[in-house]
C-alpha positions in Angstrom: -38.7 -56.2 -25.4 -40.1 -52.6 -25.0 -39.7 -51.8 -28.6 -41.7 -55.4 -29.2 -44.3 -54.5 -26.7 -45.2 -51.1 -27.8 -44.4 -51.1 -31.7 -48.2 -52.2 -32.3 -49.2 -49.6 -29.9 -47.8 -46.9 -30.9 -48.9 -46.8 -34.3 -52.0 -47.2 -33.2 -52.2 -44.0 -30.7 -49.5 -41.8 -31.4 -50.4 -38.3 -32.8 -50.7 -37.6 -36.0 -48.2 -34.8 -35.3 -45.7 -37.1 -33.1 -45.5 -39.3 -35.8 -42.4 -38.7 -37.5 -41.0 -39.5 -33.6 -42.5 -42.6 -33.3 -39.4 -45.1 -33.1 -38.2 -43.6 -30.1 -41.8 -43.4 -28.4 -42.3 -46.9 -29.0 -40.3 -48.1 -25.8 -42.2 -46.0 -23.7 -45.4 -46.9 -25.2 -44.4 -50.3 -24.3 -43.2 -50.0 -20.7 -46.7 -48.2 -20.0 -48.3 -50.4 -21.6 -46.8 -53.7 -19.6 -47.1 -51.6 -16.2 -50.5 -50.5 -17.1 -51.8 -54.3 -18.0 -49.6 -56.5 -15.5 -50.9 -54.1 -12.5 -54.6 -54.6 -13.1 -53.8 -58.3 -13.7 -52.0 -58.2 -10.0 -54.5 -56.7 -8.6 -57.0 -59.0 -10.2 -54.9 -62.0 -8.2 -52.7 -63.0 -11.0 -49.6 -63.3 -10.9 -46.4 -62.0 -12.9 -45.9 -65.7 -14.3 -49.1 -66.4 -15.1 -49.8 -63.5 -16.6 -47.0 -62.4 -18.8 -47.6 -64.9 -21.8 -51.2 -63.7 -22.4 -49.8 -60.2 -22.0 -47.3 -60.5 -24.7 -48.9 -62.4 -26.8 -51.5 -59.6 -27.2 -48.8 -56.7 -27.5 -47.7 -59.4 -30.5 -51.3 -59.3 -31.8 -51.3 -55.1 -32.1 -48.1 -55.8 -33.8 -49.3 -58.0 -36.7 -52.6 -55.9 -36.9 -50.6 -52.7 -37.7 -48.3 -54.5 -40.2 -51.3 -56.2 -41.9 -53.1 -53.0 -42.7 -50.3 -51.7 -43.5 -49.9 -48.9 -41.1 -46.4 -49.1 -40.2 -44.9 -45.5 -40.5 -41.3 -45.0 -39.0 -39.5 -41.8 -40.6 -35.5 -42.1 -39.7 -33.5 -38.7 -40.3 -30.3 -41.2 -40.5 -27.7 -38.2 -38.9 -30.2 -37.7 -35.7 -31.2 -41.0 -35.4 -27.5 -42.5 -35.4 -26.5 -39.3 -33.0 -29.0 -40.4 -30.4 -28.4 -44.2 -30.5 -24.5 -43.2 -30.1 -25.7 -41.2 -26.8 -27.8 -44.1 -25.7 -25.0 -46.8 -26.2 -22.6 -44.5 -24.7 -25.0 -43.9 -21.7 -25.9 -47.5 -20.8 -21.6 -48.5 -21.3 -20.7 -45.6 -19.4 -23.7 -46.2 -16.3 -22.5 -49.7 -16.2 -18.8 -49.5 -16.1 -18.8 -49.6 -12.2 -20.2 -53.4 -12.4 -18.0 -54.3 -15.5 -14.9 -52.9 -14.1 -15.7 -53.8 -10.3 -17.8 -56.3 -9.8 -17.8 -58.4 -13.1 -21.3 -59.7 -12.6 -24.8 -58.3 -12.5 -25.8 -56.6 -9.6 -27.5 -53.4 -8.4 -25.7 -50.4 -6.6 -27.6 -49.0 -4.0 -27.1 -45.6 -4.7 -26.6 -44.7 -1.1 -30.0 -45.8 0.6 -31.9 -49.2 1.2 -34.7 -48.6 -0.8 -33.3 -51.2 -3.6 -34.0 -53.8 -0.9 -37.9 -53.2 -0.6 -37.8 -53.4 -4.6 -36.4 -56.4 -5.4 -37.7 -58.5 -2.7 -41.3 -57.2 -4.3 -40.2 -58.0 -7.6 -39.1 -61.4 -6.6 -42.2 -61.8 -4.9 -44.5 -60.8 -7.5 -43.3 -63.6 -10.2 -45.5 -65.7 -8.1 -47.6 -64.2 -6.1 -50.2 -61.2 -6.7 -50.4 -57.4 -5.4 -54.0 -57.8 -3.7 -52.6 -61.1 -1.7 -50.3 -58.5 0.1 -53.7 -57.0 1.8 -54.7 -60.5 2.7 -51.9 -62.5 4.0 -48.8 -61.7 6.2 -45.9 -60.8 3.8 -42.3 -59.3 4.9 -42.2 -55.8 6.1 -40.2 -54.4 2.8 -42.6 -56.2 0.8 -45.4 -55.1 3.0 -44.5 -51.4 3.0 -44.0 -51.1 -0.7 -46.7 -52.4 -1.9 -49.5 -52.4 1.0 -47.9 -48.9 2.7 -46.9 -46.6 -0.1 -48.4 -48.6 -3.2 -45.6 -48.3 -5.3 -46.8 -50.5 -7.9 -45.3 -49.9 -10.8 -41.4 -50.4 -10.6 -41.7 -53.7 -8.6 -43.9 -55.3 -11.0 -41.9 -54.3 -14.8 -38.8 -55.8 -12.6 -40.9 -59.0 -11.9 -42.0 -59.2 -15.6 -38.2 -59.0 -16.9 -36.8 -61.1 -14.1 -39.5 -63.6 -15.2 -38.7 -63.2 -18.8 -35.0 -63.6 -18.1 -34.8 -65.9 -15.7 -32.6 -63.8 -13.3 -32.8 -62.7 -9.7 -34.2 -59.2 -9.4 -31.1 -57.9 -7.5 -29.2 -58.8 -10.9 -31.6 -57.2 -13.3 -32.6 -53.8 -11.4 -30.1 -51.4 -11.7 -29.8 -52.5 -15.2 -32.9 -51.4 -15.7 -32.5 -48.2 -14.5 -30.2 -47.6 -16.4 -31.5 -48.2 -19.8 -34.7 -46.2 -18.7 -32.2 -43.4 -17.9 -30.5 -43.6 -21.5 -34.4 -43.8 -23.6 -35.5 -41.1 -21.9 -32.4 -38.7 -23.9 -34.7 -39.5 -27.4 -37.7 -37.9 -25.3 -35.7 -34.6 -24.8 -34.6 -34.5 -28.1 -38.2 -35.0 -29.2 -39.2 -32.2 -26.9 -36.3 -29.8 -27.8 -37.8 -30.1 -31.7 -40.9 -29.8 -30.9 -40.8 -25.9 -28.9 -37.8 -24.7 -30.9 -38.9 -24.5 -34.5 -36.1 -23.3 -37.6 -35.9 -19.7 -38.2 -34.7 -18.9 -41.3 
């Protein structure tokens, strides 16, 4: 879904020099790009639900406008590319043994504080209903303290959008998340390495 939601995107506004890295990039241009857009929407009194289609369906119209003018540039150095997908899929198998081998079902670990409860009751909570309705009508305290205390926006509301995509409960979904957030971001320190260490002959 991120590499869907930001392949348009990226080819669009990536450097000219960050080019050749674009594949990798493109996730990350697409998670911004979903906080960025389903926040203002929030905050605009839409809701997660009601918003999502219109928000995808113009991620999918950057898409098609990059492939029709033919614009599509994606440079594979097949050794790196393969070396860093092998990290990711050992990354998200490894991060997610503990509910394969343990619990057998989707769930979050809480990683030794609470805080996972405050996020996915806000995520749950923000399929339906909108960020600025928090200011304006009595919500629960974790909900209330997340969003109307410390206006941590942004992780409550990508949950919502791939609960709501997915149909699962945000308790199922979360840590799962994490988790493949954790594993793209090894591309983006591969991408730096190569970018302040040049060959020397």
């Amino acid at each position: 879904t991120l590499f869907v939601t930001g392949f348009g995107l990226t080819q669009l506004l990536v450097p000219l020099q960050l080019k050749k890295y674009s594949f990798w990039l493109t996730p990350w241009f697409g998670f911004f790009y979903l906080i960025f857009t389903l926040v203002i929407s929030s905050l605009s009194g839409l809701s997660v639900r009601q918003i999502s289609p219109f928000i995808i369906f113009i991620a999918l119209m950057f898409d098609f406008i990059v492939i029709l003018q033919k614009k599509v540039k994606i440079y594979f150095e097949l050794r790196s590319e393969f070396i860093l997908a092998l990290f990711i899929g050992i990354s998200i198998i490894f991060n997610t043994s503990p509910l394969i081998r343990r619990e057998r079902f989707l769930t979050s670990l809480s990683l030794g504080n609470n805080d996972i409860i405050a996020y996915v009751t806000s995520a749950d909570y923000l399929i339906n209903n909108s960020i600025i309705k928090v200011f304006n009508t009595p919500v629960p305290e974790t909900i209330s303290n997340l969003l109307g205390g410390f206006y941590r926006f942004g992780p409550p509301i990508i949950l919502s959008f791939f609960i709501n995509l997915f149909q699962l409960d945000a308790y199922q979904f979360f840590y799962l998340l994490e988790v493949i957030l954790f594993a793209l971001t090894l591309p983006l320190i591969f991408i730096f390495l190569k970018l302040i260490y040049k060959k020397t002959n």
